[in-house]
N, CA, C and O atoms as a MOPAC input file, in Angstrom:
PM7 MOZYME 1SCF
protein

 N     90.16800 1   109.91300 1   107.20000 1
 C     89.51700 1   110.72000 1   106.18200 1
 C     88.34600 1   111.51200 1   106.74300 1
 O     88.10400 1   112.57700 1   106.17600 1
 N     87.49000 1   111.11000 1   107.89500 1
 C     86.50700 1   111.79800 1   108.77700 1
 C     87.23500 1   112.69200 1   108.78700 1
 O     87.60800 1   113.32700 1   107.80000 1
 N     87.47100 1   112.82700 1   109.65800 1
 C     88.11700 1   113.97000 1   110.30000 1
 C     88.69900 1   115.26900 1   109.76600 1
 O     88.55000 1   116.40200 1   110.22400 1
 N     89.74200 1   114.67500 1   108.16900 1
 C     90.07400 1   115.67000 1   107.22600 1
 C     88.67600 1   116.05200 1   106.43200 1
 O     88.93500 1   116.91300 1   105.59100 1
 N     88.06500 1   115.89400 1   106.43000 1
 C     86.87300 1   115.85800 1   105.75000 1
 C     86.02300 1   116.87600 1   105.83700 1
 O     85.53900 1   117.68000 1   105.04000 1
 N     85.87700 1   116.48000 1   108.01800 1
 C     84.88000 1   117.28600 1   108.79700 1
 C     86.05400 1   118.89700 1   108.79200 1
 O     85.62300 1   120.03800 1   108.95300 1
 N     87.10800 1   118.64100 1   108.63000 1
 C     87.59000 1   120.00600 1   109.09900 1
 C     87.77600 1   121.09700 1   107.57800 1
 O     88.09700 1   122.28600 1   107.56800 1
 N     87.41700 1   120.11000 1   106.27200 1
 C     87.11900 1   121.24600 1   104.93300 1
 C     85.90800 1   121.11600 1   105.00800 1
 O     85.41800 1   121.42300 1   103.92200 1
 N     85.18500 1   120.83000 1   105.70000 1
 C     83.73100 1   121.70000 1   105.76100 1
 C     83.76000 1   122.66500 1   106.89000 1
 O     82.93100 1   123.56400 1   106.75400 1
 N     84.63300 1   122.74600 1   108.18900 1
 C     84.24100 1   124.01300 1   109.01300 1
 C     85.31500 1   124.63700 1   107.99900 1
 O     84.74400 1   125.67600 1   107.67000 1
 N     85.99700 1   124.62300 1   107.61400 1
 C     86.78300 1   125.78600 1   106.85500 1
 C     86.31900 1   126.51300 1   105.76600 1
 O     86.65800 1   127.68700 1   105.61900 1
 N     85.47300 1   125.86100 1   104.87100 1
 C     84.61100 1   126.32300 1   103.43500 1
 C     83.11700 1   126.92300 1   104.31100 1
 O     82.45100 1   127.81900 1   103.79400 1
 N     82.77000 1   126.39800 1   105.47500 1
 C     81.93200 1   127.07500 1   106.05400 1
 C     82.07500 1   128.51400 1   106.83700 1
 O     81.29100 1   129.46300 1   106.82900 1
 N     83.24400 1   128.37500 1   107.46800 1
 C     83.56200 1   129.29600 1   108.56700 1
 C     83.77000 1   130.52800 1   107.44700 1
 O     82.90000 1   131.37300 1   107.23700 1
 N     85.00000 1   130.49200 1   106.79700 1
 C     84.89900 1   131.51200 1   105.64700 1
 C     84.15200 1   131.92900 1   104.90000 1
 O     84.30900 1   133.05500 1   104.42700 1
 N     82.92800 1   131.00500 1   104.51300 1
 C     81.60700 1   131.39800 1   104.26300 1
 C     80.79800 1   132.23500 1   105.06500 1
 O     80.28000 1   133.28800 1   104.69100 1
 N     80.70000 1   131.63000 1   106.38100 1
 C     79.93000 1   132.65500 1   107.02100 1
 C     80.22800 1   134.11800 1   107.30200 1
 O     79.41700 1   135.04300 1   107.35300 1
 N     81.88600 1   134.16300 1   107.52100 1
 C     82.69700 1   135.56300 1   107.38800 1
 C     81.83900 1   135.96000 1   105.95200 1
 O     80.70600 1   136.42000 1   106.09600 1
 N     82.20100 1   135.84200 1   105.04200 1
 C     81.52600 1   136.79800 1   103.35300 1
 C     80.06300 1   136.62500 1   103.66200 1
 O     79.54300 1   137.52200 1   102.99800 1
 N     79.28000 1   136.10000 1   104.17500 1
 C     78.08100 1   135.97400 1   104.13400 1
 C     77.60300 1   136.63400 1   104.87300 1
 O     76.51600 1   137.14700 1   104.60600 1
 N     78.33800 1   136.90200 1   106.26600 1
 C     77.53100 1   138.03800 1   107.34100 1
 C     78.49700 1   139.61300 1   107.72900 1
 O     78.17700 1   140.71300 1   108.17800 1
 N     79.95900 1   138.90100 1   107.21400 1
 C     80.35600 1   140.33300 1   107.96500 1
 C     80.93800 1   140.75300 1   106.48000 1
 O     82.14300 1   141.00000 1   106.42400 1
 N     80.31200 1   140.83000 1   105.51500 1
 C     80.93700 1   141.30500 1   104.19900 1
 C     81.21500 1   142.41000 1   104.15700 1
 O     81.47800 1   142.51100 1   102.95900 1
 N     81.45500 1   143.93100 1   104.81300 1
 C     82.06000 1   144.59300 1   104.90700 1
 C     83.95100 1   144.74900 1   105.41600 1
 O     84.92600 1   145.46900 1   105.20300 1
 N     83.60900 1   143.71100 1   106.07400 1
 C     85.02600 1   142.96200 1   106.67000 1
 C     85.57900 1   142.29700 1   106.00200 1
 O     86.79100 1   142.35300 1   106.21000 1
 N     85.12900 1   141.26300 1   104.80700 1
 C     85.53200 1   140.97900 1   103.78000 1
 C     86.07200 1   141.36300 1   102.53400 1
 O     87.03000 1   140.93000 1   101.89300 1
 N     85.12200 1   142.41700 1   102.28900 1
 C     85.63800 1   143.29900 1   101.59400 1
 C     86.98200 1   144.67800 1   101.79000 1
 O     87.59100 1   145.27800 1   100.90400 1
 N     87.04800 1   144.77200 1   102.84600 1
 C     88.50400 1   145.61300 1   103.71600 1
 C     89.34300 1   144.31200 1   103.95600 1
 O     90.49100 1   144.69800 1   104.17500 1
 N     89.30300 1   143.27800 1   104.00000 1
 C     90.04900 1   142.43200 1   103.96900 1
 C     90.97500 1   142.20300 1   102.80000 1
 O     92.18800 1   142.41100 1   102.76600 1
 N     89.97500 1   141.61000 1   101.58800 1
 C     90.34900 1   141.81900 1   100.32400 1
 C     91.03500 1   143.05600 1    99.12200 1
 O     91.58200 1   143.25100 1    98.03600 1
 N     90.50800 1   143.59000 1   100.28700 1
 C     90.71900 1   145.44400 1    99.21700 1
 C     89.92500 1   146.11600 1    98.54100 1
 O     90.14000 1   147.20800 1    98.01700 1
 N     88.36700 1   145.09200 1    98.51200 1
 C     87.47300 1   145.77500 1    97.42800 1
 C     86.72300 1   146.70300 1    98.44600 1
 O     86.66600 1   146.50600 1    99.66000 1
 N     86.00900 1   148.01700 1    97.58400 1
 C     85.70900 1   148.89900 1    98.16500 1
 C     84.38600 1   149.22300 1    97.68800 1
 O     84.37800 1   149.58800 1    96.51300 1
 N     83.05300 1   149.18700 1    98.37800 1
 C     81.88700 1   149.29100 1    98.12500 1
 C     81.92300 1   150.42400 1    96.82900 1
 O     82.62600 1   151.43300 1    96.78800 1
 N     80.69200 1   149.82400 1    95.50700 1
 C     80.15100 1   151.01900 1    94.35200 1
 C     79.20900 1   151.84600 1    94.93100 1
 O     78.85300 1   151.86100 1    96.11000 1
 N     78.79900 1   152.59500 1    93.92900 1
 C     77.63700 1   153.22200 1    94.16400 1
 C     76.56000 1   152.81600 1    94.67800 1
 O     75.66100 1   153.51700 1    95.14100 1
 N     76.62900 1   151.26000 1    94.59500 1
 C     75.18300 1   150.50400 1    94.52700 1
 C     75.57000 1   149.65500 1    95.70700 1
 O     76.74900 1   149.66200 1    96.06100 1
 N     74.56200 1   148.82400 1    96.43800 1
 C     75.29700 1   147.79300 1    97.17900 1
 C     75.25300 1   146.10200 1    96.39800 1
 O     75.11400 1   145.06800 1    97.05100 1
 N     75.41500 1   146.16800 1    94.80200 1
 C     75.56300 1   145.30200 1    94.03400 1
 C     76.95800 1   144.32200 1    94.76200 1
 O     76.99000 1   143.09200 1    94.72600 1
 N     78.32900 1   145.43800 1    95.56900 1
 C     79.53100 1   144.63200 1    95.81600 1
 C     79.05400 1   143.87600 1    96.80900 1
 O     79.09600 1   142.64800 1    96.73300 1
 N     78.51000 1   144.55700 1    97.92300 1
 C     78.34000 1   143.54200 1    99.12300 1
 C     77.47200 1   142.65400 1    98.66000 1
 O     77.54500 1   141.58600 1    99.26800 1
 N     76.52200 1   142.69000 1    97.65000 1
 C     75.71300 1   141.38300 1    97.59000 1
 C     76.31600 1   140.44500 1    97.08200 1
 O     75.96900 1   139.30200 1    97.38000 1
 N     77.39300 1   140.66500 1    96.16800 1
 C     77.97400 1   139.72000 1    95.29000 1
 C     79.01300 1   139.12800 1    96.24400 1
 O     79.42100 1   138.01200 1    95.92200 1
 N     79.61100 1   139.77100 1    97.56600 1
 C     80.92900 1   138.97200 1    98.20100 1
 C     79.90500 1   138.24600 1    99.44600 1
 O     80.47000 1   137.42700 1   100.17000 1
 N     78.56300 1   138.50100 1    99.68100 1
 C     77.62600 1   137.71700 1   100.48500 1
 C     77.32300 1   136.22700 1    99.91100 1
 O     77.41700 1   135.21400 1   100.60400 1
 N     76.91600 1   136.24600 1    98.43200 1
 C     76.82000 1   135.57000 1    97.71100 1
 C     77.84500 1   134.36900 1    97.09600 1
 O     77.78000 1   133.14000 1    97.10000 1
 N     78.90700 1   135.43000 1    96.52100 1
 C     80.04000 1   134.36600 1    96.06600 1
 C     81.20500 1   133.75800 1    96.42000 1
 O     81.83300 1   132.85900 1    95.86100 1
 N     81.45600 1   134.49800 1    97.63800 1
 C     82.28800 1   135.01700 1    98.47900 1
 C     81.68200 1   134.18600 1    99.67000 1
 O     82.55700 1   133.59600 1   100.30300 1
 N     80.51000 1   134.01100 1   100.09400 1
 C     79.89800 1   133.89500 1   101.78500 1
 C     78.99400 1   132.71000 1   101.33700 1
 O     79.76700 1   131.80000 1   101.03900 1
 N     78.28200 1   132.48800 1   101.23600 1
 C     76.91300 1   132.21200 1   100.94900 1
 C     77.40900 1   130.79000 1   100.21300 1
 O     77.51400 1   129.71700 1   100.80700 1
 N     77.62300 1   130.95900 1    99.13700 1
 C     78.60200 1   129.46200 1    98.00800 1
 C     78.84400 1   128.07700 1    98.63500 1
 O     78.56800 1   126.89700 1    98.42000 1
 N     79.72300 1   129.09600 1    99.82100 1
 C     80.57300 1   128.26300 1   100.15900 1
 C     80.11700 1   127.65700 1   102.11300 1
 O     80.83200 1   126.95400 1   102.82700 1
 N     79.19600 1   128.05700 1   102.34800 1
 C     78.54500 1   127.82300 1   103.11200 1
 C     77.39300 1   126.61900 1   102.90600 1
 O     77.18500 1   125.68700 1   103.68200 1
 N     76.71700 1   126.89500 1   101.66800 1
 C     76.06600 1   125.93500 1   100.31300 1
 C     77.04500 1   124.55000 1   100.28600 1
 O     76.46800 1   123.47400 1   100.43900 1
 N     77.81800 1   124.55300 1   100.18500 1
 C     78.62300 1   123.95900 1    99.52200 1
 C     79.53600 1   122.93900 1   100.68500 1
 O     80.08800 1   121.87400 1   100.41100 1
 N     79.50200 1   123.51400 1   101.81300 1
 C     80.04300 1   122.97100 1   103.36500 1
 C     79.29400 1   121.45000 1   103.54300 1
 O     79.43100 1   120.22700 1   103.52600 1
 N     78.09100 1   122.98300 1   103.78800 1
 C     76.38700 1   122.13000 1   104.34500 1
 C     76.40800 1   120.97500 1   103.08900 1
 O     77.21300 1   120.05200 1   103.21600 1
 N     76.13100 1   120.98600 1   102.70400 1
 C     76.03300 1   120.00300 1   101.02000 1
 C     76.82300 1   118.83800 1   101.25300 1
 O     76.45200 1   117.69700 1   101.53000 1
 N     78.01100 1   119.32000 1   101.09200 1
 C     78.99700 1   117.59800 1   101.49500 1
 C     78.77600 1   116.88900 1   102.69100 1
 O     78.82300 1   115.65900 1   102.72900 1
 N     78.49000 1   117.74300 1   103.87100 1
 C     78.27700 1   117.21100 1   104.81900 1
 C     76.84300 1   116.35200 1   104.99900 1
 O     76.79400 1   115.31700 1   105.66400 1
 N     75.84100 1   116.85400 1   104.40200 1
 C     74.95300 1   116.09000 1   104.26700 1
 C     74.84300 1   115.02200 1   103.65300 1
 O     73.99000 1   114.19200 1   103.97000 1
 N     75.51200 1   114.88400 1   102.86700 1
 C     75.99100 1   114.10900 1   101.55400 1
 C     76.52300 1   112.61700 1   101.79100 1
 O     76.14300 1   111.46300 1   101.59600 1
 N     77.66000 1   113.32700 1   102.34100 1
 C     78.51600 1   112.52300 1   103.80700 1
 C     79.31400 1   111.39000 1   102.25500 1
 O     79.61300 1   110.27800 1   102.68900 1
 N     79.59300 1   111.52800 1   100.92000 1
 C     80.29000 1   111.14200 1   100.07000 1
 C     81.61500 1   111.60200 1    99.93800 1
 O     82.09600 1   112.64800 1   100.37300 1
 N     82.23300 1   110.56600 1    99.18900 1
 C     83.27300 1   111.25900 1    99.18200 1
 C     83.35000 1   112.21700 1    97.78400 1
 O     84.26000 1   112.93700 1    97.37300 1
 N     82.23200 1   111.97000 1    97.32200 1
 C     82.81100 1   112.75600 1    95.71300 1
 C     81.89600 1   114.11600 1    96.41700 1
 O     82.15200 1   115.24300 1    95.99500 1
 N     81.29000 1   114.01200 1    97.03400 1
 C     80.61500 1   115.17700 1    97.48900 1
 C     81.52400 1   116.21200 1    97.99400 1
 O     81.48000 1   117.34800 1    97.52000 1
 N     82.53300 1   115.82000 1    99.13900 1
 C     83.40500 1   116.23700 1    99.72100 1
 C     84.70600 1   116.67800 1    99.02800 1
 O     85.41100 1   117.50900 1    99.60000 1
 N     85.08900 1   116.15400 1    97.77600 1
 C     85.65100 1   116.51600 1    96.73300 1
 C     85.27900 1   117.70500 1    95.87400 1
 O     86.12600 1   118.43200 1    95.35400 1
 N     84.13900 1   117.84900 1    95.76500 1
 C     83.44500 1   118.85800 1    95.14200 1
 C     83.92600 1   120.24300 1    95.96000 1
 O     83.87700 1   121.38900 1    95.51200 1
 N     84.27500 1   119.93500 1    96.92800 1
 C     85.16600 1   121.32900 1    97.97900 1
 C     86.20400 1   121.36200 1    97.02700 1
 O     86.05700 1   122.18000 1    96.12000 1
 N     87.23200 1   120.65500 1    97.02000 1
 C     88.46100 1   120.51300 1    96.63500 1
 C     88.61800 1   121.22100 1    95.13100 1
 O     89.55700 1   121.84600 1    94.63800 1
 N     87.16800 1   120.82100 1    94.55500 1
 C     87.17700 1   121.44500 1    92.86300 1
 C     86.60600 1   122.85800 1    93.01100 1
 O     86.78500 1   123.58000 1    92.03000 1
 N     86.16500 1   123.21500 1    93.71200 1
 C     85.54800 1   124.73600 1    94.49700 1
 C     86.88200 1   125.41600 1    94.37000 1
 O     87.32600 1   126.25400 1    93.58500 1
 N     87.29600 1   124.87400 1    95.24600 1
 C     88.29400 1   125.98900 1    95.76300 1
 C     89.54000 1   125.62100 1    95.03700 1
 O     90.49500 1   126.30000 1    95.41200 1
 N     89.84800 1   124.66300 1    94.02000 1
 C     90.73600 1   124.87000 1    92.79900 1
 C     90.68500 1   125.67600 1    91.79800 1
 O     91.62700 1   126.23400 1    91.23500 1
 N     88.86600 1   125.77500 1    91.43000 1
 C     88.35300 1   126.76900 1    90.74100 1
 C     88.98900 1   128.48100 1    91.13900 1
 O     89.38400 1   129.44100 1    90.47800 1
 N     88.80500 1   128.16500 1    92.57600 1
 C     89.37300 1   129.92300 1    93.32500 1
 C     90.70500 1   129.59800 1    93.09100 1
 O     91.44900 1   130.56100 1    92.90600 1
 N     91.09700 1   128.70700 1    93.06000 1
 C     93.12500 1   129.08300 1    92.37600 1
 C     92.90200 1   129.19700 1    91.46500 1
 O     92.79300 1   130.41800 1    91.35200 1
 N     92.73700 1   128.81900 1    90.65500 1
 C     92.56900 1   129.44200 1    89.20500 1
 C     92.56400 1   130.87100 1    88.89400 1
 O     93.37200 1   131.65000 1    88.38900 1
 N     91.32300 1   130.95600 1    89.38700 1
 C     90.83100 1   132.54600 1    88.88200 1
 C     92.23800 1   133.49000 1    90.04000 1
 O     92.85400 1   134.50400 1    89.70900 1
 N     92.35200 1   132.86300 1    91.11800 1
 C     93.75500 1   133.71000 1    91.66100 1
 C     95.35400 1   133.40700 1    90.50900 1
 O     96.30100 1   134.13300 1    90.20700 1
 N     95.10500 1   132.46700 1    90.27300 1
 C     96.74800 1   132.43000 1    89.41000 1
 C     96.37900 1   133.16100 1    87.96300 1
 O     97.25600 1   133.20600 1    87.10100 1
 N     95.22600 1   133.66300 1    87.74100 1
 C     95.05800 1   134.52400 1    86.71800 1
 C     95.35600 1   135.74000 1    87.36300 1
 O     96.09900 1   136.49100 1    86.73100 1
 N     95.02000 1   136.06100 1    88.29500 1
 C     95.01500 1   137.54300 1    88.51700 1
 C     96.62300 1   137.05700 1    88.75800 1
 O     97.29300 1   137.38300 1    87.77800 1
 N     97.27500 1   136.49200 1    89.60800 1
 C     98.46200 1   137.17500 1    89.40700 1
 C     99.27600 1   137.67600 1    88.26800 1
 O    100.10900 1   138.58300 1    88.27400 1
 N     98.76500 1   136.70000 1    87.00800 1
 C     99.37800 1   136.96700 1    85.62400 1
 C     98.93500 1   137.83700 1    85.09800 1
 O     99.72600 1   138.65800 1    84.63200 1
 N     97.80200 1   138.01000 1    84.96700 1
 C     97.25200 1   139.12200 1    84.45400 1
 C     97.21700 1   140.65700 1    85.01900 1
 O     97.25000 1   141.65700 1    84.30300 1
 N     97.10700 1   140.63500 1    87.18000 1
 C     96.74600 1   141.53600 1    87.10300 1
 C     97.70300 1   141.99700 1    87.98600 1
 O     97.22200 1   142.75300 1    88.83000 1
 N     98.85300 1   141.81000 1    88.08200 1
 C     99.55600 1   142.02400 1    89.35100 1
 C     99.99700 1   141.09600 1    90.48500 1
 O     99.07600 1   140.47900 1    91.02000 1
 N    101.33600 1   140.86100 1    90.99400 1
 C    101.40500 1   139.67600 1    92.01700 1
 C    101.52400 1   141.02800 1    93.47400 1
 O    102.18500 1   142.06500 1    93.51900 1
 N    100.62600 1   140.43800 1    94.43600 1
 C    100.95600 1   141.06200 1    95.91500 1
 C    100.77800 1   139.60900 1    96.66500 1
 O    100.21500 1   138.55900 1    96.35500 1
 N    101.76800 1   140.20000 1    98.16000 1
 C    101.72200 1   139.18200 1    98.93800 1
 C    100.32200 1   138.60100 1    99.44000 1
 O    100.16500 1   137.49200 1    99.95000 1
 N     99.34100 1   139.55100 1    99.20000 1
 C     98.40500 1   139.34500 1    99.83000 1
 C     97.51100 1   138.03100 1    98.89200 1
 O     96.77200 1   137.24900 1    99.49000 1
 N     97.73100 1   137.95500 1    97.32400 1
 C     97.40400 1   137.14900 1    96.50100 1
 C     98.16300 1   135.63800 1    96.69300 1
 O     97.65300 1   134.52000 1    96.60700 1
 N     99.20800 1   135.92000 1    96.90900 1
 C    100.22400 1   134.77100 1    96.93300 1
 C     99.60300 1   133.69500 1    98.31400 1
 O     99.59000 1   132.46800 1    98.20800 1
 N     99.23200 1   134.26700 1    99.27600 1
 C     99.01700 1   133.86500 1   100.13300 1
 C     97.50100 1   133.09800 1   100.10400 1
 O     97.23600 1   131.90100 1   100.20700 1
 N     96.61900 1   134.27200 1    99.92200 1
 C     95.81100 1   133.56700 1    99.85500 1
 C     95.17300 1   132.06100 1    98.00200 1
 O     94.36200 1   131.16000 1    97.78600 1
 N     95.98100 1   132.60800 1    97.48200 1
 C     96.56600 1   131.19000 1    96.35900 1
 C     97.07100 1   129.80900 1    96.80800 1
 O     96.52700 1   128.76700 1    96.44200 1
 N     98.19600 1   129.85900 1    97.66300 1
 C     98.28900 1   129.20200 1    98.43500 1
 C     97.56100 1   128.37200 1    99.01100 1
 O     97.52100 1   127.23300 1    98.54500 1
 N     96.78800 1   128.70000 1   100.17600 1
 C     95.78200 1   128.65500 1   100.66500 1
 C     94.33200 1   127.43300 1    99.98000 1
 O     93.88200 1   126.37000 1   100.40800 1
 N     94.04600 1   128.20000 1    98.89900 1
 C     92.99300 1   127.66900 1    98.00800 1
 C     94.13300 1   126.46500 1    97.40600 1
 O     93.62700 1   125.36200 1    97.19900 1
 N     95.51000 1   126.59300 1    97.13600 1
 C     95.72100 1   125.19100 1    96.54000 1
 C     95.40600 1   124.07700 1    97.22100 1
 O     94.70100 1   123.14800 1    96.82800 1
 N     96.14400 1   124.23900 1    98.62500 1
 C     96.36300 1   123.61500 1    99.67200 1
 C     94.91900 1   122.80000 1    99.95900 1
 O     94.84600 1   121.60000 1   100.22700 1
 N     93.78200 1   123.73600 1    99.84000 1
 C     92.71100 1   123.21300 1   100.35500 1
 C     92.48000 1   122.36400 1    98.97100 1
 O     92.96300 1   121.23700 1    98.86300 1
 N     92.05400 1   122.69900 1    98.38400 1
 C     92.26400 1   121.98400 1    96.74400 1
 C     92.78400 1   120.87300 1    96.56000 1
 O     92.22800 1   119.99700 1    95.89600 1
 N     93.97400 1   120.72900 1    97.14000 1
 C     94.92800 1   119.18900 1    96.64700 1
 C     94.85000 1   118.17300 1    97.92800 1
 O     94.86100 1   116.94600 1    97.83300 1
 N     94.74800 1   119.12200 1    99.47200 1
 C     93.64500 1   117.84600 1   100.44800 1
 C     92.66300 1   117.18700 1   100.25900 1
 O     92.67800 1   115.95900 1   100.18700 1
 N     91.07100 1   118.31300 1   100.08700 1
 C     90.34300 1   117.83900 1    99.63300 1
 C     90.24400 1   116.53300 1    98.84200 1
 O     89.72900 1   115.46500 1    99.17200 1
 N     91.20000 1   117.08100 1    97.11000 1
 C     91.08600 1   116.00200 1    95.87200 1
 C     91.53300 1   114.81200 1    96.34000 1
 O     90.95200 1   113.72800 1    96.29700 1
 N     92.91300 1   115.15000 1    96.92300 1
 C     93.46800 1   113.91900 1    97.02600 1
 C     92.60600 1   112.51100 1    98.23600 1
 O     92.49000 1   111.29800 1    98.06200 1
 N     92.08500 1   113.56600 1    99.59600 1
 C     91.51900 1   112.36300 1   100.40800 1
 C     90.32700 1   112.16700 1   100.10000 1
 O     89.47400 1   111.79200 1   100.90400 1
 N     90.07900 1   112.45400 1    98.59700 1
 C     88.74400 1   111.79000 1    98.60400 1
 C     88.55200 1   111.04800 1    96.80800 1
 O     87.76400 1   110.18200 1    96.42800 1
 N     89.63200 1   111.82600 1    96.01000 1
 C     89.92300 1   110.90300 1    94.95400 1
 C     91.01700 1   110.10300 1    94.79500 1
 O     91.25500 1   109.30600 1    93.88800 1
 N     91.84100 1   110.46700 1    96.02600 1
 C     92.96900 1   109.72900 1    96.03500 1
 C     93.30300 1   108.31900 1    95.61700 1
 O     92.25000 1   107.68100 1    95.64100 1
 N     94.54300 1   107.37900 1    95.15800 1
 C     94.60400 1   106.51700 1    94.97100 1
 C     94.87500 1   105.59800 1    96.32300 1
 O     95.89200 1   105.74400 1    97.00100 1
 N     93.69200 1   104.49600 1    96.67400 1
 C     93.51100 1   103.86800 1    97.71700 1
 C     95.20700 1   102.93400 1    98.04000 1
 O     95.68300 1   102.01700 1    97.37000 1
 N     95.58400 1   103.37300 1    98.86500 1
 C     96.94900 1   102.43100 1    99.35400 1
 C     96.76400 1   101.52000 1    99.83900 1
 O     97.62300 1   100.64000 1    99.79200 1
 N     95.50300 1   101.31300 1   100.55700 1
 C     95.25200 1   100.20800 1   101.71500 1
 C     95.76700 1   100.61200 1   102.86400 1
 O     95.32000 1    99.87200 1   103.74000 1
 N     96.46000 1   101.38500 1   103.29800 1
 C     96.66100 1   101.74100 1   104.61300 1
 C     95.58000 1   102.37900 1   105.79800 1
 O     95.98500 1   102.62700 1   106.93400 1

């Protein structure tokens, strides 16, 4: 469980630090395209970068397992709001994938840390 643990915090981190420092790259990644204002880049630094960097650091300090779970409900939260947009707003491969993705991390997370203990 270390180990799965330590590697959804470099992952909720590493992708954090991508939105948090190179958010122009994030945003050409994603497809969104700077407003008038630089309101977008602050918000994909922030919600996008920054969160989830918060949120790395946090469990790891924490060093719990419900702490470390709290990833898992993070980034279920981001399936969510992705399996809305596909219904609502359009399916592209590029959604599917990264849905995926957020489940995947989502149902590791939950499971190795709320999982039901086997004894193994």
């Amino acid at each position: 469980m270390d180990i799965i643990n330590i590697l959804l915090v470099l992952l909720s981190v590493g992708f954090g630090l991508i939105g948090w420092l190179a958010p122009k790259y994030t945003m050409d990644t994603l497809d969104l395209k700077p407003g008038p204002t630089s309101m977008g880049t602050s918000e994909i630094r922030a919600a996008s970068g920054a969160l989830f960097v918060g949120l790395g650091i946090g469990a790891f300090l924490l060093g719990d397992p419900v702490a470390y779970a709290m990833i898992g409900f993070a980034w279920g939260g981001a399936a969510l709001g992705r399996a809305t947009s596909l219904v609502l707003d359009g399916q592209t491969r590029s959604k599917w994938i990264f849905f995926a993705v957020e489940v995947v991390v989502a149902v590791v997370a939950l499971w190795t840390n709320l999982g039901v203990d086997t004894g193994v």
